[in-house]
N, C-alpha and C positions, 0 to 999 in steps of 0.2 A: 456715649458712655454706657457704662455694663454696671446695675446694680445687682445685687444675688442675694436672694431669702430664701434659707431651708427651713423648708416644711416639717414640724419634729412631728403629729400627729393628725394633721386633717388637712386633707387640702382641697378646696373648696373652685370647682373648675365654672367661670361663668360663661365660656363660651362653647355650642356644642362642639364637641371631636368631630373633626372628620378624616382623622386615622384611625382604621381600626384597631391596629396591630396598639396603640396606646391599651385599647379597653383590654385588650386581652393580657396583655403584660399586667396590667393594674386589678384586673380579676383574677389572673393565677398569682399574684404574689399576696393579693388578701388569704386565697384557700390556699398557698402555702406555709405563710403564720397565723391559720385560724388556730394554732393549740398553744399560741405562747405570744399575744396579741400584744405584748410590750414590748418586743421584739423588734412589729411592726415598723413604728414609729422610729426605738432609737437604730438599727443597723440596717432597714431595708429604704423607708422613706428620708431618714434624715442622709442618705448618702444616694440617694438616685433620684429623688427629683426635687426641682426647686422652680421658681418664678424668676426670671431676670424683666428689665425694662431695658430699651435701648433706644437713641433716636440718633443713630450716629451710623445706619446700614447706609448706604447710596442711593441718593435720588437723582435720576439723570431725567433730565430735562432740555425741552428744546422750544424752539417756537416755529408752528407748521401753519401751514396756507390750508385749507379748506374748498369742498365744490364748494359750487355757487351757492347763494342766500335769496331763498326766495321773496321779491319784497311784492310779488302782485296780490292783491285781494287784501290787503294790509290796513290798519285801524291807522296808521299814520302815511301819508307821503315827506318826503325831504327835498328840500332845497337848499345849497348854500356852500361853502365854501370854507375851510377850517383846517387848521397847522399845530400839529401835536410835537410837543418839543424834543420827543423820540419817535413817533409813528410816522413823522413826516406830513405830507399835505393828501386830504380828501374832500372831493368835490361832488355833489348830488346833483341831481336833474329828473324831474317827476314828467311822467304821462300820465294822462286823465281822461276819462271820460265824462258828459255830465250825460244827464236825463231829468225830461221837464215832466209835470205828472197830470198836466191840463192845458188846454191850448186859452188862448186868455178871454175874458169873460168881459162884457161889457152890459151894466145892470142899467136900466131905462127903468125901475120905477116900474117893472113888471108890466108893460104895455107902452104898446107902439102909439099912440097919441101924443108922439113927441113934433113939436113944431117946426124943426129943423132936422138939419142931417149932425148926426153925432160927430162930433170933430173926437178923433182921435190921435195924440201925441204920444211919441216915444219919450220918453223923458232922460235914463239913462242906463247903463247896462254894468253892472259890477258885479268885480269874483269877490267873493269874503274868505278869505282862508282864517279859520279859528285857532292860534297858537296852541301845540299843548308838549310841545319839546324844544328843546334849544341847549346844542355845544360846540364851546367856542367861546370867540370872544365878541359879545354884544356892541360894545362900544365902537368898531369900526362899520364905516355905512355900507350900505347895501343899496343895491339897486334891483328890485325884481321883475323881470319880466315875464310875457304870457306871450304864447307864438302859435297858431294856429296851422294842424295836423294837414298836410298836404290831402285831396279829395283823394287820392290814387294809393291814399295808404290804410287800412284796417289793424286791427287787434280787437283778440277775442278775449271774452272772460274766460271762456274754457280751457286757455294757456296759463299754463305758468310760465310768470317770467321770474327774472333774478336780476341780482345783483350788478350782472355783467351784460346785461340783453342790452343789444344796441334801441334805441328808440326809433319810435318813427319820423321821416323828413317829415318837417314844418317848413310854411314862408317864410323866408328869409326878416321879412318886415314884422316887429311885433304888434298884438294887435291890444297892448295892455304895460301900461310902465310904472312903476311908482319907486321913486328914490327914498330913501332913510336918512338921517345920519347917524343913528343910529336903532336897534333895537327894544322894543319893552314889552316882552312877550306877557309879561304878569300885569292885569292890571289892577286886579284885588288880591292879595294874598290870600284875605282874610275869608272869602267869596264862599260857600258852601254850595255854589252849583259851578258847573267849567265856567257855562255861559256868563257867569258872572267873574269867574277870577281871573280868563285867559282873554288877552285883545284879542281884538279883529284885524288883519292886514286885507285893506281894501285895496284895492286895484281896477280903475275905472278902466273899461275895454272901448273899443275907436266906435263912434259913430256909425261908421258902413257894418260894422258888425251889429251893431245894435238897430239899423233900422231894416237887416237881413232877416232878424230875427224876429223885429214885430211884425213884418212882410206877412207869414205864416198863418197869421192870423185869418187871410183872407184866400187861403189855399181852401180848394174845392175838397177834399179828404182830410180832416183836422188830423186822424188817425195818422196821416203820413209824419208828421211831428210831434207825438207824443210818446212816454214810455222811449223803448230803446231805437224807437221810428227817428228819433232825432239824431241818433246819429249816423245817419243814411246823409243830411246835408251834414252835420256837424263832427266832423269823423274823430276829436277830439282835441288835447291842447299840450302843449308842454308850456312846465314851469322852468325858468331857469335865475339866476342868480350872478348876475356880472359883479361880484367884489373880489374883492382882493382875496390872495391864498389865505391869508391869516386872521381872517371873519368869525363867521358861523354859520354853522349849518342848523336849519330851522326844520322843524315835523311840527306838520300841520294836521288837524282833525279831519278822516274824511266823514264822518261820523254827522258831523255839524257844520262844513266848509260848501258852501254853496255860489252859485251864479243868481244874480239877481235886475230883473229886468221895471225896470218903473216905468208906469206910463199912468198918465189922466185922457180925462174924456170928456167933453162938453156939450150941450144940446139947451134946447129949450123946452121947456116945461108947461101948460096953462094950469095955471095952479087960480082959483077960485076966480076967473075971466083973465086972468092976468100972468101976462107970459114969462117963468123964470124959468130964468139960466141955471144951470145944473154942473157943475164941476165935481167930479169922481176921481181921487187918485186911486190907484192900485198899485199891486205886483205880482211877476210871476216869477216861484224860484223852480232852476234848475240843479237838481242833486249829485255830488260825485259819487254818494253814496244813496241808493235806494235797492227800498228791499220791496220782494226778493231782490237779489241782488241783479244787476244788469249790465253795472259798467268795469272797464276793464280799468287796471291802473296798476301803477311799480314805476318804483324809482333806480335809479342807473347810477351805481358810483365807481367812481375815480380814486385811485389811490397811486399817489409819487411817493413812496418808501426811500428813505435815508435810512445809512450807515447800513448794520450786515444784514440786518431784514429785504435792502434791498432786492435782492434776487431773488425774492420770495414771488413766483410768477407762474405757476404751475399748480395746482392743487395736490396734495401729497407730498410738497418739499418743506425740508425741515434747517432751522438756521440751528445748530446747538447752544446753547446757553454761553459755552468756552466761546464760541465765534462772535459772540455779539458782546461777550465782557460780561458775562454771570447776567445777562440777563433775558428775561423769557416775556414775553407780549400776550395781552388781548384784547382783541379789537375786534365789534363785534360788525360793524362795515366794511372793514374791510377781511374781515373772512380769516382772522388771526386766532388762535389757540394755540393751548399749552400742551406739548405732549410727555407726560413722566414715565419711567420705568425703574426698575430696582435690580439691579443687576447683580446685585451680592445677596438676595433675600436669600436664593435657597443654599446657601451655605449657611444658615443656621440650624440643616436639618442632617450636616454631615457628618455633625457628631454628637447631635440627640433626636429623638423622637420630642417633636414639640408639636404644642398646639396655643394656639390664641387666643388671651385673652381678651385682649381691646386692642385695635388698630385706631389709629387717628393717622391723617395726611391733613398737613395743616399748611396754608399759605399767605403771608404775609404780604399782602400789597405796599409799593413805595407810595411816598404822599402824592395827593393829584393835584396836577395841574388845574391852576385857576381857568374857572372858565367849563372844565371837562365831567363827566357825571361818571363815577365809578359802577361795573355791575354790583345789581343789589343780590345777585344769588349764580351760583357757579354748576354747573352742570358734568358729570364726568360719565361719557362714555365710552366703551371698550372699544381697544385698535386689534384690527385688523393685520397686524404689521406691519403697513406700508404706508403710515403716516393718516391714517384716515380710522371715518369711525366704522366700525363692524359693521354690519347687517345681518339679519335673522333670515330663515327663508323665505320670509313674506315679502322682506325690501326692507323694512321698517328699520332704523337704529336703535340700536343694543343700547342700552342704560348700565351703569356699572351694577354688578347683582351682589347689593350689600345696604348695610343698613341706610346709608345715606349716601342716594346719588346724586340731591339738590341741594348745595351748601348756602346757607344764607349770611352775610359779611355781617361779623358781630362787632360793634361800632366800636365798645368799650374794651374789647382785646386787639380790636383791629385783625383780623385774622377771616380767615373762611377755612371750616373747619371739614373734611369727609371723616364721618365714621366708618373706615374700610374694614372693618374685623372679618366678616367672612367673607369678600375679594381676596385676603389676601391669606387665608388660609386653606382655600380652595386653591392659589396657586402655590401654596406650598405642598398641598395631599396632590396635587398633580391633576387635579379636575378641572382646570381651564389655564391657559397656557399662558405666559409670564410675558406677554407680549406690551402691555403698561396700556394708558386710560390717557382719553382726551377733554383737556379740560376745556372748558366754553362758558364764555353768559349763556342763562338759561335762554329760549325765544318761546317765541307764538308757538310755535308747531311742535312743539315737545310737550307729550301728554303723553303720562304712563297707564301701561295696564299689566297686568301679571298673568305670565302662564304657569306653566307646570316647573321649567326649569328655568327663566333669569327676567328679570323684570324689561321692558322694553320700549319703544319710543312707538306711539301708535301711527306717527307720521312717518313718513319716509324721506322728508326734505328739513332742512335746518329754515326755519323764519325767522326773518330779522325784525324785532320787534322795537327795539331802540339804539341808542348811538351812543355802546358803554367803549369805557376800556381802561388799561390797566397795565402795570408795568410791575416786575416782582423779582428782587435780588434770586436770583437761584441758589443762595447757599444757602437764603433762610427756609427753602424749603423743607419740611421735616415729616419725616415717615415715622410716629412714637408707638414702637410695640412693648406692650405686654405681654407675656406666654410663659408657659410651665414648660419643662423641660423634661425629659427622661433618659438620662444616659442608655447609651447603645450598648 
């Protein structure tokens, strides 16, 4: 809809011009009624320019596939299995590394004047994965296993992997099982530290692993299994999740998620003529995460797409919004964004000289599925034309260059709102090209910095930071301009 207010005596511009030929037209028609300045107002401003509002120009909209998401070096791993009642089914599967930070320690009371030989016991060997994500649906079981990294296979830290990297063979035989029947990732809501609010998924690992690993203990060079030395025998693990399609998909801490090895020790003591026995329990943990950092890790997903998304298989392809029945996806696993453009903007300039006041692009998420975590902040950066985000000359992705390229979902309009005013007045003066913006949950690796000419993404790869998504009527999309107007 088109509202119209003329201006009879001042008109107050709050966004800058960046037409020139405006200022010039608006400074020779002032020094053309400076001698009869009421003139002004009623026959030259009350008939040539005005403000209209409109939110009714074209939004075109599509849903496109994305490169890869890098998930190595990441604050979370994923495991699991999960069925979205429009995105179809997506399956995770984590590689890991660990690293032990001492070879284990056996205390005798500071002196050898022990009466016997130190009996030393393995006691038992378990992964803790510390819950700090989960979506899906909790309630159906799960069965987690752990499969250890064939010797003949490596990964480095110094690679990025993604979203798509095949993993490494593992033994067929797992070396770690523990069934659910169901999930409960929370176990204090009310907790003011993780370690207190999020459980532990334990997972006892086989015997022959565990008494591999206290073996070590009595290696000629302790250095050979410590730090990243360990993973010379331990070349790493996968995690994997046999439930059902329509589960959950779990992210775990690597932050706090550890390998933990128990053992005691006993000996005998002369404690004042008289011989005691001495029992020592211990542990030694091994880190998926230590810093500096050492170990390599990324998780692998899987996506089975239903209905017109399915063909979404190639990075750069686009379903249109008409194709899929008005509607447009994102999914930040499986590498799903929104692509919009405006294809009737610049006919608003073919029969005035206008400039902008306030842009908003505003989008209305459908309600979410139970079970599922909507993004908490939307991201828009500029295309390239060919279904992807821009690049600067550095590598780095383009950020949209306008007052808000990070929208945060405002709970009580329900909406996520971009303040686009000079995006899209810059594509009306002709200073960057009408090519339309890709929307995204924000991730890890988007961090801005400003140059001289567009604001920008200091990384160069998209991070997958969590497991959102989102589904959005494409007719409630809305482009709401404000502008002044000056007839031609």
């Amino acid at each position: 809809m088109y509202q119209n207010k003329v201006l009879k005596l001042t008109t107050i511009f709050t966004q800058s011009w960046q037409t020139p030929s405006l200022w010039v037209l608006l400074l020779s028609t002032l020094l053309w009624g400076c001698d009869d300045p009421q003139q002004i107002g009623t026959e030259v401003f009350g008939e040539e320019i005005g403000v209209r509002y409109t939110d009714t120009l074209s939004v075109n909209s599509a849903t496109v596939l994305l490169d890869s998401l890098q998930t190595s070096a990441n604050a979370l791993v994923y495991v699991g299995n999960m069925k979205h009642p429009e995105l179809g089914e997506i399956s995770a599967k984590t590689f890991f590394q660990i690293t032990n930070a001492d070879t284990l320690k056996i205390d005798t009371l500071g002196t050898k004047a022990y009466k016997s030989s130190v009996v030393e016991v393995a006691d038992s060997l378990v992964l803790r994965l510390l819950y700090r994500y989960v979506a899906g649906d909790t309630n159906v079981a799960q069965t987690f296993k752990v499969y250890r990294v064939k010797s003949s296979e490596s990964r480095s830290i110094s690679t990025i992997y993604n979203n798509t990297s095949d993993l490494p063979a593992y033994e067929p035989t797992p070396i770690g099982t523990v069934s659910l029947k169901n999930l409960r990732p929370i176990r204090n809501p009310y907790a003011t530290t993780d370690t207190g609010k999020y459980a532990i998924l334990r997972i006892p690992l086989t015997a022959a692993l565990k008494e591999e690993i206290f073996s070590y203990r009595n290696k000629a060079s302790a250095s050979a299994v410590v730090y990243d030395k360990f993973k010379d025998v331990v070349k790493g693990m996968v995690l994997v999740s046999e439930s059902p399609s329509n589960a959950a998909i779990v992210g775990f801490s690597t932050y706090t998620s550890d390998m933990m090895l128990y053992y005691h020790y006993t000996y005998k003591y002369p404690k004042s003529g008289v011989d005691t026995t001495v029992t020592t329990k211990d542990s030694l943990a091994f880190y998926m995460l230590y810093s500096p950092e050492l170990n390599a890790r990324y998780t692998q997903f899987t996506a089975k797409r239903t209905g017109a998304i399915a063909k979404l298989t190639t990075p750069g392809q686009k379903v249109t919004a008409v194709e899929a029945g008005y509607k447009v996806y994102l999914d930040a696993a499986g590498g799903l964004a929104i692509k919009v453009n405006f294809p009737s903007l610049l006919k608003l300039k073919e029969q005035h000289n206008v400039a902008i006041n306030k842009a908003e692009l505003i989008f209305e998420p459908d309600a979410l599925p139970t079970g599922f975590n909507r993004p908490p902040d939307l991201i828009a950066v500029e295309d390239n034309g060919l279904n992807r985000p821009l690049r600067v000359s550095s590598g780095a992705l383009a950020f949209l260059s306008s007052e808000t390229s990070i929208s945060t979902f405002e709970p009580k309009a329900q909406v996520y709102t971009f303040n686009v005013t000079s995006a899209i007045q810059n594509i009306l003066s002709g200073r960057i090209a009408n090519n339309g913006w890709i929307i995204t949950p924000t991730q890890t690796g988007y961090a801005s910095s400003t140059s001289t000419t567009k604001t920008v993404a200091s990384s160069s790869r998209i991070v997958l930071s969590a497991i959102t998504n989102a589904s959005f009527d494409s007719r409630k999309i809305k482009l709401k301009l404000y502008y002044t107007y000056i007839n031609k």
